[in-house]
N, CA and C atoms as an extended XYZ file, in Angstrom:
573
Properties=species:S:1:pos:R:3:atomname:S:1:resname:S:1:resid:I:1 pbc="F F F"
N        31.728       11.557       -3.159 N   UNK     1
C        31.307       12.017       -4.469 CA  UNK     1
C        29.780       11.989       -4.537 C   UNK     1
N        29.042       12.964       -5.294 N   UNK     2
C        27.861       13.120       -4.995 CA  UNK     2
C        27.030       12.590       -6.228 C   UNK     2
N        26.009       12.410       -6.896 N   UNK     3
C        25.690       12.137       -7.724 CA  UNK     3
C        25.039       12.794       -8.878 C   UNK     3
N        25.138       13.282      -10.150 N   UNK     4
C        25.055       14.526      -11.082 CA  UNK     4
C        23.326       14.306      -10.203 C   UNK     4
N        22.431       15.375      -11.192 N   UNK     5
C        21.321       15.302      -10.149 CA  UNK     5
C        19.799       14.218      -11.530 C   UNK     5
N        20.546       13.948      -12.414 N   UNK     6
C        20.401       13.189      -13.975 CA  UNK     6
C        20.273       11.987      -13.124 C   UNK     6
N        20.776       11.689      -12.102 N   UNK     7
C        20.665       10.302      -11.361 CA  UNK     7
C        19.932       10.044       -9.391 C   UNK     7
N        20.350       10.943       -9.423 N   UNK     8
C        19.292       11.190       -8.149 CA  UNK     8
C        17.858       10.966       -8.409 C   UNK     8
N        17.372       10.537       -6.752 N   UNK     9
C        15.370       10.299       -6.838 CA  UNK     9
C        15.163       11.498       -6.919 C   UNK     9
N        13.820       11.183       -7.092 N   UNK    10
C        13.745       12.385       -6.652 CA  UNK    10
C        11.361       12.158       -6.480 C   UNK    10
N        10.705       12.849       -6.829 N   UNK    11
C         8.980       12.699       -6.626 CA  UNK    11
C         8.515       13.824       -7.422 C   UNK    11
N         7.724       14.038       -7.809 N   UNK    12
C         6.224       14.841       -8.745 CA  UNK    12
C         5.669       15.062       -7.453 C   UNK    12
N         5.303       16.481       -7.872 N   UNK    13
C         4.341       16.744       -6.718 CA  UNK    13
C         3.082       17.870       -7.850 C   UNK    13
N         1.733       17.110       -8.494 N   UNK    14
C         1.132       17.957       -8.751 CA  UNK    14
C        -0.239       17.944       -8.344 C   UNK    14
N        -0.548       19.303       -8.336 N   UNK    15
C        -1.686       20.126       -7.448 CA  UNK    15
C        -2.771       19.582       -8.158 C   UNK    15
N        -2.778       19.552       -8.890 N   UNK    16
C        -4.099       18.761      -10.343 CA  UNK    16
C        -4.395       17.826      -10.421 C   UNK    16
N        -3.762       17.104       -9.684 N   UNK    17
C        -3.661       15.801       -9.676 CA  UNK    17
C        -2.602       14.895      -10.946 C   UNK    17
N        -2.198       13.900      -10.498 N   UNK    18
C        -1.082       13.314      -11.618 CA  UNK    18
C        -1.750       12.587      -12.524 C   UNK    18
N        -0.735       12.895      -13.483 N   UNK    19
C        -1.435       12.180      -15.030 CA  UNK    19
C        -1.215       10.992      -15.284 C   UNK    19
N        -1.846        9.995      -14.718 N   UNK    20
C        -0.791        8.143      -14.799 CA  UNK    20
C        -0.868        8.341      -16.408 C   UNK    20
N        -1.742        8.387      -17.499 N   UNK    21
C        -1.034        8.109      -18.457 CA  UNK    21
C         0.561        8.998      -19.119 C   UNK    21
N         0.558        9.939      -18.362 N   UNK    22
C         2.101       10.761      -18.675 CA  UNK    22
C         3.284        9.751      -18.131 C   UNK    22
N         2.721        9.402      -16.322 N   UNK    23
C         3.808        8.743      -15.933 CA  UNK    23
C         4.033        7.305      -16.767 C   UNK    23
N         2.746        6.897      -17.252 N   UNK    24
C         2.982        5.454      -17.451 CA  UNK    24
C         3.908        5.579      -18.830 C   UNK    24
N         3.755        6.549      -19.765 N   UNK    25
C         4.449        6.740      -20.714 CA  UNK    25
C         5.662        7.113      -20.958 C   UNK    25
N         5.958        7.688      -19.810 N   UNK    26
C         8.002        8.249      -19.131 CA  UNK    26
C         8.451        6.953      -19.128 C   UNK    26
N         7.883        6.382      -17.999 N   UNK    27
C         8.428        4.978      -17.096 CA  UNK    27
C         8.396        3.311      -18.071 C   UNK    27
N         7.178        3.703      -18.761 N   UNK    28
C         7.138        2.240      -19.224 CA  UNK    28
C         8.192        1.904      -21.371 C   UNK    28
N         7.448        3.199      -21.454 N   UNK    29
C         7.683        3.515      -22.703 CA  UNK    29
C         8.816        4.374      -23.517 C   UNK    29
N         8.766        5.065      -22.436 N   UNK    30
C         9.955        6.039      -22.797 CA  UNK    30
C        11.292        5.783      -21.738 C   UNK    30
N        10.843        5.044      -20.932 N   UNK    31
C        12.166        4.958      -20.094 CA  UNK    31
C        12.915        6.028      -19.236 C   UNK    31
N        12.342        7.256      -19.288 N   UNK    32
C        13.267        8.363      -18.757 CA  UNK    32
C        12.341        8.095      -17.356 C   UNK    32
N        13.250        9.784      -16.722 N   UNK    33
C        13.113        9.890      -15.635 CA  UNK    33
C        11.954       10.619      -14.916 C   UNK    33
N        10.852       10.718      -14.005 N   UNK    34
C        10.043       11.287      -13.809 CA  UNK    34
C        10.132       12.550      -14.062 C   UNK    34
N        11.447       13.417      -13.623 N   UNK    35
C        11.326       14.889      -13.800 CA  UNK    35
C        11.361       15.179      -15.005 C   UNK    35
N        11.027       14.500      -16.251 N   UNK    36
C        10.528       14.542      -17.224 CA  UNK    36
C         9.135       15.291      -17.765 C   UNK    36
N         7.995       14.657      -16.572 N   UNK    37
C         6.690       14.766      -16.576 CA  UNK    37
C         6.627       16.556      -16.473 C   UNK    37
N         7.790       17.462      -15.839 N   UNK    38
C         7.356       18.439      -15.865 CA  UNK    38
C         7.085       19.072      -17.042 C   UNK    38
N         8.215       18.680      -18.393 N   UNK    39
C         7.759       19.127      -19.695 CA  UNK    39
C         6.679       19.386      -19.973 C   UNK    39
N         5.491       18.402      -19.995 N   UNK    40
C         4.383       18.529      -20.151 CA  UNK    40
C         3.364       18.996      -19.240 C   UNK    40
N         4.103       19.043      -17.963 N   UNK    41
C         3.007       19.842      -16.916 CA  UNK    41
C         3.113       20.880      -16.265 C   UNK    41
N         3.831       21.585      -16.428 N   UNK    42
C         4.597       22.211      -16.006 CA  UNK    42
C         4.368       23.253      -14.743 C   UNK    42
N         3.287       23.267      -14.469 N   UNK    43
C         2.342       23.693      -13.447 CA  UNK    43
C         2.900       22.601      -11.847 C   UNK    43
N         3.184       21.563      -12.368 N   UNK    44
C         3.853       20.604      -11.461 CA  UNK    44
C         5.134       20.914      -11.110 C   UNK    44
N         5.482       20.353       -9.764 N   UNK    45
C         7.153       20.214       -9.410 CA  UNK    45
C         7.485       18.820       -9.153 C   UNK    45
N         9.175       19.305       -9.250 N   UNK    46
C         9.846       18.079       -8.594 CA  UNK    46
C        10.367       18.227       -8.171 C   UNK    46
N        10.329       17.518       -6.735 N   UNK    47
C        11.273       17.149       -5.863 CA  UNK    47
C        12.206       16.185       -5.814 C   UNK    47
N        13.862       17.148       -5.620 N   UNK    48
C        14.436       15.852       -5.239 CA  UNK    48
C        15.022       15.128       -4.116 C   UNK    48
N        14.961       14.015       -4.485 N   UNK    49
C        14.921       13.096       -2.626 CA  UNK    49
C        13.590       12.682       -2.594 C   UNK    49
N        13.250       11.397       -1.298 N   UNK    50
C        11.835       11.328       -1.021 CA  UNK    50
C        12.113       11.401        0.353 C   UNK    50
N        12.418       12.152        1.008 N   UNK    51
C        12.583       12.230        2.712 CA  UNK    51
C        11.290       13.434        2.901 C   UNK    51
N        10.810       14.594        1.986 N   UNK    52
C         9.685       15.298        1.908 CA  UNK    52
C         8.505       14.940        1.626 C   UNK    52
N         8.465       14.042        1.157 N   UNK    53
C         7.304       13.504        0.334 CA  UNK    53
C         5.875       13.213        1.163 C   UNK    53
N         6.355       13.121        2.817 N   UNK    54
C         5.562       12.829        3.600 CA  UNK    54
C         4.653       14.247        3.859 C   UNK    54
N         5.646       15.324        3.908 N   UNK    55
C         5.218       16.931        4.277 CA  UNK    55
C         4.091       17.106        3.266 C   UNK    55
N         4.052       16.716        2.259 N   UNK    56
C         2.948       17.488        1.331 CA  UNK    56
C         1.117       17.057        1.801 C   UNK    56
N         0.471       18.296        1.865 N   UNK    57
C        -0.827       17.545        2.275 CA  UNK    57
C        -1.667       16.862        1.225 C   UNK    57
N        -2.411       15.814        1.388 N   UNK    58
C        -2.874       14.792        0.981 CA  UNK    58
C        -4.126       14.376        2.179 C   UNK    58
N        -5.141       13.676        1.539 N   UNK    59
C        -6.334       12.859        2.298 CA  UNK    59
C        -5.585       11.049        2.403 C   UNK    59
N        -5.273       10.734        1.226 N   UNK    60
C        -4.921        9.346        1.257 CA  UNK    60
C        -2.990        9.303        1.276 C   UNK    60
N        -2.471        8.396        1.942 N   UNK    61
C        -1.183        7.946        1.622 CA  UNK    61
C        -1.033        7.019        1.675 C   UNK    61
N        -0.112        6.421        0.663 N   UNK    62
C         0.092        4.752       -0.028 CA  UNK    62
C         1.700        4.362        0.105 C   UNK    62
N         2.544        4.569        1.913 N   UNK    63
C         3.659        4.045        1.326 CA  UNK    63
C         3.907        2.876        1.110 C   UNK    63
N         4.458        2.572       -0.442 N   UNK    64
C         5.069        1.298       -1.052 CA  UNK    64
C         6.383        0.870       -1.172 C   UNK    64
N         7.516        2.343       -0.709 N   UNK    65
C         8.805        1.461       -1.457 CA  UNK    65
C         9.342        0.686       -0.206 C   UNK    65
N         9.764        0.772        1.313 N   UNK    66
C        10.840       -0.029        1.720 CA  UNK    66
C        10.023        0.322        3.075 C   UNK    66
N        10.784       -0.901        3.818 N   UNK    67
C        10.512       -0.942        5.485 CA  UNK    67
C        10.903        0.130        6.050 C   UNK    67
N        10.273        0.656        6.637 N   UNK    68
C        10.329        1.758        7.781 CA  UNK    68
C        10.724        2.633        6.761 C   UNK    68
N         9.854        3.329        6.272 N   UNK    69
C         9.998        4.541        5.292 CA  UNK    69
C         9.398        5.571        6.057 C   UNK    69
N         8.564        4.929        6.722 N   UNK    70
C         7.464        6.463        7.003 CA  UNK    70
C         7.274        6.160        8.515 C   UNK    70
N         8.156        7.040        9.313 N   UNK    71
C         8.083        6.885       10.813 CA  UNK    71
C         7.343        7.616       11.493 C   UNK    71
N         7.589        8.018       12.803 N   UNK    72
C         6.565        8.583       13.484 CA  UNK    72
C         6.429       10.278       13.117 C   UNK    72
N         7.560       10.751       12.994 N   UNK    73
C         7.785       12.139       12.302 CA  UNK    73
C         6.957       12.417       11.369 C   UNK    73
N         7.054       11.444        9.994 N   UNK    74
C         6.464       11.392        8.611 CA  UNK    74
C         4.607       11.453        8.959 C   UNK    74
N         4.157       10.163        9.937 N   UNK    75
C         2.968       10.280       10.085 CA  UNK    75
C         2.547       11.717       10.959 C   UNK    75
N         3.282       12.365       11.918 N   UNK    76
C         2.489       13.307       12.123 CA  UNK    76
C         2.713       14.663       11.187 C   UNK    76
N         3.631       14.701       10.571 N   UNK    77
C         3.671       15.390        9.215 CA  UNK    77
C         2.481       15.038        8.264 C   UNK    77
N         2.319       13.952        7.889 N   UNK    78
C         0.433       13.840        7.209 CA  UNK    78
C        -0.444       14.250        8.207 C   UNK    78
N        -0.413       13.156        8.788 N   UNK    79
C        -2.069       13.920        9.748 CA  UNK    79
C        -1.827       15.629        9.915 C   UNK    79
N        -0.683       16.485       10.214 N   UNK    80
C        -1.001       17.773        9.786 CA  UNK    80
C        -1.599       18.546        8.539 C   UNK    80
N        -1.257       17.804        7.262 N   UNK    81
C        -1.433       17.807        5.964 CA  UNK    81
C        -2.936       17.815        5.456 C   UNK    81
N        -3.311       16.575        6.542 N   UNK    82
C        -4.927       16.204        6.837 CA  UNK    82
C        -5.118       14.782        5.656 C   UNK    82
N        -4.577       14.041        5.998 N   UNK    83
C        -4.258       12.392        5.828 CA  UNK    83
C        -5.526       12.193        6.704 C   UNK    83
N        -6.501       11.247        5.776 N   UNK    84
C        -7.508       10.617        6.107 CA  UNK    84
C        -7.193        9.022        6.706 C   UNK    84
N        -6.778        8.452        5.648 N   UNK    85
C        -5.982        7.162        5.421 CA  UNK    85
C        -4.843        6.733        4.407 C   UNK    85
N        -4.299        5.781        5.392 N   UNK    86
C        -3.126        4.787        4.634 CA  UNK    86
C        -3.028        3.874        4.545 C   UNK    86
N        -3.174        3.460        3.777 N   UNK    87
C        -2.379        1.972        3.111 CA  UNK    87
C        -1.162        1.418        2.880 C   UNK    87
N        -0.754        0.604        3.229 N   UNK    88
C         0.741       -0.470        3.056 CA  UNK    88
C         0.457       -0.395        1.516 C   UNK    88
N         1.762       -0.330        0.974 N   UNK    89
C         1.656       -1.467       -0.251 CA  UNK    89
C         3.184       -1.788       -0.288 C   UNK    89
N         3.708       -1.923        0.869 N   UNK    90
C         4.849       -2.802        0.686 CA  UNK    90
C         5.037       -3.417        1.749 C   UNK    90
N         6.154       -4.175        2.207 N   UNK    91
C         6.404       -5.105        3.395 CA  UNK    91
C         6.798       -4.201        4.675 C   UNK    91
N         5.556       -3.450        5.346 N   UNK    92
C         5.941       -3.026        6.264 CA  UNK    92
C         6.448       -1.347        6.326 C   UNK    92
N         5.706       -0.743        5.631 N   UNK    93
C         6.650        0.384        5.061 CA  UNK    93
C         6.702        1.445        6.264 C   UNK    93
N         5.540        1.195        7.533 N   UNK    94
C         5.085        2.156        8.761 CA  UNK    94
C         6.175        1.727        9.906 C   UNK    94
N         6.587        1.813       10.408 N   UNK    95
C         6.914        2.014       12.236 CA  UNK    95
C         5.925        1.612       12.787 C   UNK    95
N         6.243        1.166       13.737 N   UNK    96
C         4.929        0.864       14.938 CA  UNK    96
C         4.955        2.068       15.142 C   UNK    96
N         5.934        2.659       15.749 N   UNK    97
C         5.310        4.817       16.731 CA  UNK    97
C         4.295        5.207       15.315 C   UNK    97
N         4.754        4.947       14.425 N   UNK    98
C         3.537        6.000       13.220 CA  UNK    98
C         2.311        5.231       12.976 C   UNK    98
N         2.566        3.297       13.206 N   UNK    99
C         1.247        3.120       13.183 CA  UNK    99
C         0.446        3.598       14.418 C   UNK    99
N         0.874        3.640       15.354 N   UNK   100
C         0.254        3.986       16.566 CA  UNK   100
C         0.134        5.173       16.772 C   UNK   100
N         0.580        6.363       15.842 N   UNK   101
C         0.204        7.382       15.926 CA  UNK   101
C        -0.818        7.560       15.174 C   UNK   101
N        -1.177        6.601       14.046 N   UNK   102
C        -2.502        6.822       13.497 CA  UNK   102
C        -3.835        6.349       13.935 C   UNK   102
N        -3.308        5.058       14.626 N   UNK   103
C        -4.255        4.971       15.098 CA  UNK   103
C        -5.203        5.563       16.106 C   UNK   103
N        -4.320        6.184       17.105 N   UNK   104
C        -4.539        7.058       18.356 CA  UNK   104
C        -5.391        8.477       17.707 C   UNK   104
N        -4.765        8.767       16.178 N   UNK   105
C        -5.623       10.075       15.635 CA  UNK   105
C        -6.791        9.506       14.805 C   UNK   105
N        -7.174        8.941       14.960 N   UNK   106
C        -8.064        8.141       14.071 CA  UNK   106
C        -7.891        7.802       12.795 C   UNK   106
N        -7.055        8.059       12.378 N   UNK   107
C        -6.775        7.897       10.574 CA  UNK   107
C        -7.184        6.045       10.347 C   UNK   107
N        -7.808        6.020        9.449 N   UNK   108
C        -7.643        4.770        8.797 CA  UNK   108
C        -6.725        4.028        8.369 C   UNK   108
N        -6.357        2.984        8.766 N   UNK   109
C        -5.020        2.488        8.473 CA  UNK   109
C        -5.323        0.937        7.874 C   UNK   109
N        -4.701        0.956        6.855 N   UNK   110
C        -4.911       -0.292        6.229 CA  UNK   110
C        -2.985       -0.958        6.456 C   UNK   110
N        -3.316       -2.161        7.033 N   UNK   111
C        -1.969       -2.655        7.488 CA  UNK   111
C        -1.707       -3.161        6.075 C   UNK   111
N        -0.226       -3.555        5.910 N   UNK   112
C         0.742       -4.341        4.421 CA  UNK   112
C        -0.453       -5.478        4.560 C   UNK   112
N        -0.407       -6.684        5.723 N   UNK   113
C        -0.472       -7.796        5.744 CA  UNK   113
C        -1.575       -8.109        5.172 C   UNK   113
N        -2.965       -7.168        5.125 N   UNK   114
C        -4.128       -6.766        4.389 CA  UNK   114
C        -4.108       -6.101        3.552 C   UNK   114
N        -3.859       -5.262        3.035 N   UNK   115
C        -3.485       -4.112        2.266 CA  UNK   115
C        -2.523       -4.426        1.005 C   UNK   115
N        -1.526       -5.388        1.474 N   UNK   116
C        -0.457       -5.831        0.227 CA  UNK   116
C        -1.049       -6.927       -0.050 C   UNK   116
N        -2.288       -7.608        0.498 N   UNK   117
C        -2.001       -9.266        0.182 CA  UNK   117
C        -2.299       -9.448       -0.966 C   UNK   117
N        -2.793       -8.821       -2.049 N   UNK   118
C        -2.716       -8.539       -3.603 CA  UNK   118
C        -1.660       -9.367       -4.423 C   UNK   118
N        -0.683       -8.890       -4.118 N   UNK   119
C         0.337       -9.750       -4.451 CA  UNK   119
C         0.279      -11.346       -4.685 C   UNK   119
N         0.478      -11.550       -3.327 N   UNK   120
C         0.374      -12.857       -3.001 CA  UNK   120
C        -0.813      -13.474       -3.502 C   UNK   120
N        -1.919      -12.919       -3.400 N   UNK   121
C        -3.255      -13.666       -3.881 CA  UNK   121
C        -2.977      -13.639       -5.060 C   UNK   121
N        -2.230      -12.774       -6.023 N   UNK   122
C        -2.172      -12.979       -7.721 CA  UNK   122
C        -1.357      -14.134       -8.159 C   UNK   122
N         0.033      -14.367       -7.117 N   UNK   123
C         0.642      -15.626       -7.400 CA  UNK   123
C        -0.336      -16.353       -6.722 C   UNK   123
N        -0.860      -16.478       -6.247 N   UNK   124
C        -1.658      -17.673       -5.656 CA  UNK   124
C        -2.632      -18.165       -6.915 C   UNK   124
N        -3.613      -17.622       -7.302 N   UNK   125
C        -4.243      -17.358       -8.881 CA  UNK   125
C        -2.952      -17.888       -9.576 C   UNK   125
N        -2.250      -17.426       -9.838 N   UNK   126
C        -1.167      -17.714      -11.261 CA  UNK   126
C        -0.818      -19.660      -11.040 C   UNK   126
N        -0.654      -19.754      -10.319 N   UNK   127
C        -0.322      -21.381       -9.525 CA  UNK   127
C        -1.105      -22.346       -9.894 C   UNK   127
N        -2.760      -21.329       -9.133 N   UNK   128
C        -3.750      -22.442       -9.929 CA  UNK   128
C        -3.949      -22.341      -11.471 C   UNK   128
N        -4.212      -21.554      -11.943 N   UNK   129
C        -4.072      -21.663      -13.237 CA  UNK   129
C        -2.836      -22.778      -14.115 C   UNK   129
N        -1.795      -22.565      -13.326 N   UNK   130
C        -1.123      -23.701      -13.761 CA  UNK   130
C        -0.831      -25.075      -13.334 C   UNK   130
N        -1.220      -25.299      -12.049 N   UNK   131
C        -1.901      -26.292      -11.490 CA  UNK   131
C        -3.089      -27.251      -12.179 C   UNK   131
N        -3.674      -26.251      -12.834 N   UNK   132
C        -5.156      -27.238      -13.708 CA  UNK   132
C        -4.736      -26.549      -14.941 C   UNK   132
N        -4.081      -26.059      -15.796 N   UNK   133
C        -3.779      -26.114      -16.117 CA  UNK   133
C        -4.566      -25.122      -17.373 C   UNK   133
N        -4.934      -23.940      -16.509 N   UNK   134
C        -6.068      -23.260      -17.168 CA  UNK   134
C        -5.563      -21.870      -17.905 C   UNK   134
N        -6.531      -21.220      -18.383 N   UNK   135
C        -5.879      -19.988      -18.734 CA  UNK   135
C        -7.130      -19.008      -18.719 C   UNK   135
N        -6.907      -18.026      -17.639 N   UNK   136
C        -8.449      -17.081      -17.126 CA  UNK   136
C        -8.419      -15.593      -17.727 C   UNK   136
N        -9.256      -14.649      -18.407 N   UNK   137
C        -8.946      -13.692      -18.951 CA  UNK   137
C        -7.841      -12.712      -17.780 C   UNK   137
N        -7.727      -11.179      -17.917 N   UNK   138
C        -7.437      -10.494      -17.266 CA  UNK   138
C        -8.950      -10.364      -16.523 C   UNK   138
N        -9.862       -9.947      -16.595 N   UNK   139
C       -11.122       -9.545      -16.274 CA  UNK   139
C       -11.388      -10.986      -15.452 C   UNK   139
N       -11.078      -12.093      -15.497 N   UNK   140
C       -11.254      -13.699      -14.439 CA  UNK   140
C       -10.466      -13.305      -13.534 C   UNK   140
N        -9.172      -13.132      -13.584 N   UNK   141
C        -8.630      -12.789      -12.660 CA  UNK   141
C        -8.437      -11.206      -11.362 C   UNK   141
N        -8.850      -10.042      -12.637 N   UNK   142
C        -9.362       -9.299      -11.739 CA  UNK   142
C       -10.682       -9.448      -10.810 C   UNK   142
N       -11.305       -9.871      -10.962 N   UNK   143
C       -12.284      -10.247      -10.561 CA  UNK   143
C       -12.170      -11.236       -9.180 C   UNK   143
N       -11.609      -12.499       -9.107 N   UNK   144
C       -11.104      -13.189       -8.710 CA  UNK   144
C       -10.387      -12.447       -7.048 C   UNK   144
N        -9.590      -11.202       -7.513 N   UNK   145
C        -8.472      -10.574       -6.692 CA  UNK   145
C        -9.549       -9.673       -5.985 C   UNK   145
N       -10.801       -9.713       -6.796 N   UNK   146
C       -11.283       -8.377       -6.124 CA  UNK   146
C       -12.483       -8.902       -5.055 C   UNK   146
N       -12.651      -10.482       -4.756 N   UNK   147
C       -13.644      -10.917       -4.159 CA  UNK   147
C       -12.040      -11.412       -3.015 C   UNK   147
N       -10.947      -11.649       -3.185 N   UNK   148
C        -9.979      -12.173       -1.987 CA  UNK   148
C        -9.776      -11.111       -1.108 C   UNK   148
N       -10.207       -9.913       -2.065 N   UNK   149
C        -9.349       -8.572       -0.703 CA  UNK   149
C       -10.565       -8.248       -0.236 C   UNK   149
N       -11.847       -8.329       -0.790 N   UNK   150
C       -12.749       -7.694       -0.019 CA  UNK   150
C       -12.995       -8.856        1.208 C   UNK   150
N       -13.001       -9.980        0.938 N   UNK   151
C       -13.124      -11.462        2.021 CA  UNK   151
C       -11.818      -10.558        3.033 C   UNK   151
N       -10.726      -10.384        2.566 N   UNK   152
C        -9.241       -9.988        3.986 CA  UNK   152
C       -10.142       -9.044        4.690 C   UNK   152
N       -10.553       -8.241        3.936 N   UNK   153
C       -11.113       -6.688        5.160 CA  UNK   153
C       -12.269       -7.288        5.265 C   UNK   153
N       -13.162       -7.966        4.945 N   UNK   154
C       -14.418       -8.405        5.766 CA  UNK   154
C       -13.811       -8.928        7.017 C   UNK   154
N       -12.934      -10.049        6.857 N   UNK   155
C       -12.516      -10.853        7.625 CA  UNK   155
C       -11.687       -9.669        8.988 C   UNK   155
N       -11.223       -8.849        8.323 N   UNK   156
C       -10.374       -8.103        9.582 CA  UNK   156
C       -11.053       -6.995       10.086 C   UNK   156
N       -12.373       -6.498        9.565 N   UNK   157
C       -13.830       -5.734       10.404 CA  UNK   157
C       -14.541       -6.571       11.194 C   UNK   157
N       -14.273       -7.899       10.881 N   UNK   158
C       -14.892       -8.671       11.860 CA  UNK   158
C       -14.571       -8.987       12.759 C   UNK   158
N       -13.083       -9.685       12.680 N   UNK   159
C       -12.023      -10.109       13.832 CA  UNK   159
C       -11.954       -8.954       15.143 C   UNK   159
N       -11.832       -7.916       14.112 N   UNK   160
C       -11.649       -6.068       15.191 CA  UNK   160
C       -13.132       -6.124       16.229 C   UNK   160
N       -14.120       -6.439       15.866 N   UNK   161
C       -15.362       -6.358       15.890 CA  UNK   161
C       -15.497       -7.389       17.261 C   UNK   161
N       -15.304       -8.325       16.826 N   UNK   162
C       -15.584       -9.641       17.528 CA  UNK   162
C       -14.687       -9.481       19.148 C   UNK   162
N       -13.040       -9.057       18.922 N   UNK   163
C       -12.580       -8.608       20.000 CA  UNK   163
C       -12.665       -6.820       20.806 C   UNK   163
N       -13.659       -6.219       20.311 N   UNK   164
C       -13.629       -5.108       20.999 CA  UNK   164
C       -12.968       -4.421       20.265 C   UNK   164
N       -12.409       -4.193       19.364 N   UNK   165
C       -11.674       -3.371       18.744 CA  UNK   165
C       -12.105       -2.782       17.227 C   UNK   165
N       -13.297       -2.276       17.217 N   UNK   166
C       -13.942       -2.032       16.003 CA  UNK   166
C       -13.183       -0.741       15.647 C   UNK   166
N       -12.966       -1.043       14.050 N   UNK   167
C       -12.650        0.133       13.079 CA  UNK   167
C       -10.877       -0.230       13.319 C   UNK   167
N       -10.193       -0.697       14.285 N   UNK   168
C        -9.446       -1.472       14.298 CA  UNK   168
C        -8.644       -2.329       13.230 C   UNK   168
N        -8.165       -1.893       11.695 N   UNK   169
C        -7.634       -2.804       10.983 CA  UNK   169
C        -6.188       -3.538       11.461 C   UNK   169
N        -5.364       -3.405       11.836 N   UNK   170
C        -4.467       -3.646       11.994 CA  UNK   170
C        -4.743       -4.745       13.462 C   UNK   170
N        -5.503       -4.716       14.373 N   UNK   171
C        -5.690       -5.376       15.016 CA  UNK   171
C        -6.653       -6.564       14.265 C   UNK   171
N        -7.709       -6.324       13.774 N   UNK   172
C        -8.225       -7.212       13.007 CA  UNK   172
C        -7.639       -7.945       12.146 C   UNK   172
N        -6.625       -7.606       11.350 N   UNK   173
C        -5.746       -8.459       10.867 CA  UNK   173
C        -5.236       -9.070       11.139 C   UNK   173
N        -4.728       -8.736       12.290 N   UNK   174
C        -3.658      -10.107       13.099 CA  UNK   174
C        -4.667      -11.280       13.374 C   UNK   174
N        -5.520      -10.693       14.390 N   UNK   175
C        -6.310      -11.615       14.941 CA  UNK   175
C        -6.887      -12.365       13.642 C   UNK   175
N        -7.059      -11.975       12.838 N   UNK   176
C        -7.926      -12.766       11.920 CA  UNK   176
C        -6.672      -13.665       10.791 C   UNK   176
N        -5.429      -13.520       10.569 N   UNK   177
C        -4.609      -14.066       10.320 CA  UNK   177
C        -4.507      -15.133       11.658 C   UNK   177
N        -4.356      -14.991       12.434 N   UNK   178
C        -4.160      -15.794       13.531 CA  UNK   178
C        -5.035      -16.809       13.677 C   UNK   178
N        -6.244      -16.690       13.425 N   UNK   179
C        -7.196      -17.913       13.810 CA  UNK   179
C        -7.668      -18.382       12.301 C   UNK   179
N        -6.617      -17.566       11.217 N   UNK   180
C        -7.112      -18.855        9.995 CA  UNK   180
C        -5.320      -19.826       10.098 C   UNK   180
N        -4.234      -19.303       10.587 N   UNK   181
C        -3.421      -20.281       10.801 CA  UNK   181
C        -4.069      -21.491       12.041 C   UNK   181
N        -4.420      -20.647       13.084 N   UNK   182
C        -4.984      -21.520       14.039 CA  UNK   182
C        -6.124      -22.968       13.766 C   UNK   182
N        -7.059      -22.093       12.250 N   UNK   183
C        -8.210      -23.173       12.146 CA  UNK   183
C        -7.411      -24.488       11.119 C   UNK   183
N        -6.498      -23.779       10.604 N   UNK   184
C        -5.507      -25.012        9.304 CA  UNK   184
C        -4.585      -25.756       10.227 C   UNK   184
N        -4.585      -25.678       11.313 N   UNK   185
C        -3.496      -26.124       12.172 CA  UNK   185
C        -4.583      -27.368       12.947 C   UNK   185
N        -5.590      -26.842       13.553 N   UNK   186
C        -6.494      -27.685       13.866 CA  UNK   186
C        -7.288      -28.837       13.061 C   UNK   186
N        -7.074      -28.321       11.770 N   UNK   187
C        -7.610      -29.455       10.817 CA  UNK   187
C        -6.808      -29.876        9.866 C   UNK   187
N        -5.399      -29.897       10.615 N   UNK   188
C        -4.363      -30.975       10.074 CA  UNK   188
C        -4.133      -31.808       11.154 C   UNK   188
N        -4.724      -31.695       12.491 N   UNK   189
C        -4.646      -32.626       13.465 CA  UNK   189
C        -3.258      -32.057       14.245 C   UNK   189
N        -2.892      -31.244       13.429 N   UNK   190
C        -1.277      -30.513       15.098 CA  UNK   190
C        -1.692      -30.654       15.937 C   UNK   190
N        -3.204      -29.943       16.614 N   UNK   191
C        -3.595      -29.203       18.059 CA  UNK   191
C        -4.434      -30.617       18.309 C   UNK   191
């Protein structure tokens, strides 16, 4: 049995660029469904399914929803598109063949483990705050998030840097995840 199409995914695809306050007002406020947004835009489409979503050309891509979303197919479908760079924003959302196909084309690649650590640094913030027992504006805490991610990519231009591998994020990340477990490990007395 298939599903009416009232319930199917489906993606916006507009040329104008998208209107976050339209979407934020479907999704947050109004509750309906994206193919909604065409009412008002109508110059826009929708697609349904996200198995295309990769085909459309774009400079930047941000996959966020699930592991291995965007494989090696999908990435050379962008870089045809003319994909500059990508970013994780979920746990892993690339293939190794597609990260390694970006990297090999030069695209910029911002790995999850850098790229998502947003997250985690906001519960990390939320903890202390309740830890001491504080309470920091939105603007303390943006702020806050926006000196931890620029420290991750300092830290992973450097790591890349330091081993031969400049411009290198995804290698810089590891390595530089690696020797801050390595330096907390050493100054708990493990090693």
């Amino acid at each position: 049995m298939s599903l009416p199409a009232a319930t199917r995914g489906g993606f916006i695809h507009d040329p104008q660029g998208i209107k976050l306050d339209t979407v934020k007002r479907l999704k947050e406020q109004n509750r309906s469904r994206i193919s909604e947004y065409l009412k008002e835009h109508p110059h826009a489409e929708y697609i349904e399914g996200s198995s295309g979503i990769w085909n459309l050309p774009c400079q930047i891509a941000l996959p966020c929803a699930t592991q291995n979303e965007l494989d090696e197919e999908a990435a050379r479908a962008l870089v045809s598109g003319g994909v500059l760079a990508v970013g994780e924003g979920a746990n892993m959302p690339s293939t190794l063949p597609a990260v390694n196909y970006f990297l090999q084309q030069g695209i910029l690649f911002a790995p999850a483990k850098a790229a998502n650590a947003g997250g985690v640094a906001v519960s990390g913030l939320e903890m202390s705050q309740n830890g001491m027992r504080l309470s920091w504006s939105f603007e303390e805490v943006d702020e806050r998030l926006r000196l931890i991610m620029k420290n991750i990519y300092r830290s992973a231009v450097l790591a890349a840097e330091d081993y031969d591998l400049p411009g290198n994020l995804v290698a810089g990340a590891n390595i530089a995840g690696f020797l801050k477990v390595a330096d907390a490990m050493l100054a708990q007395g493990v090693v």
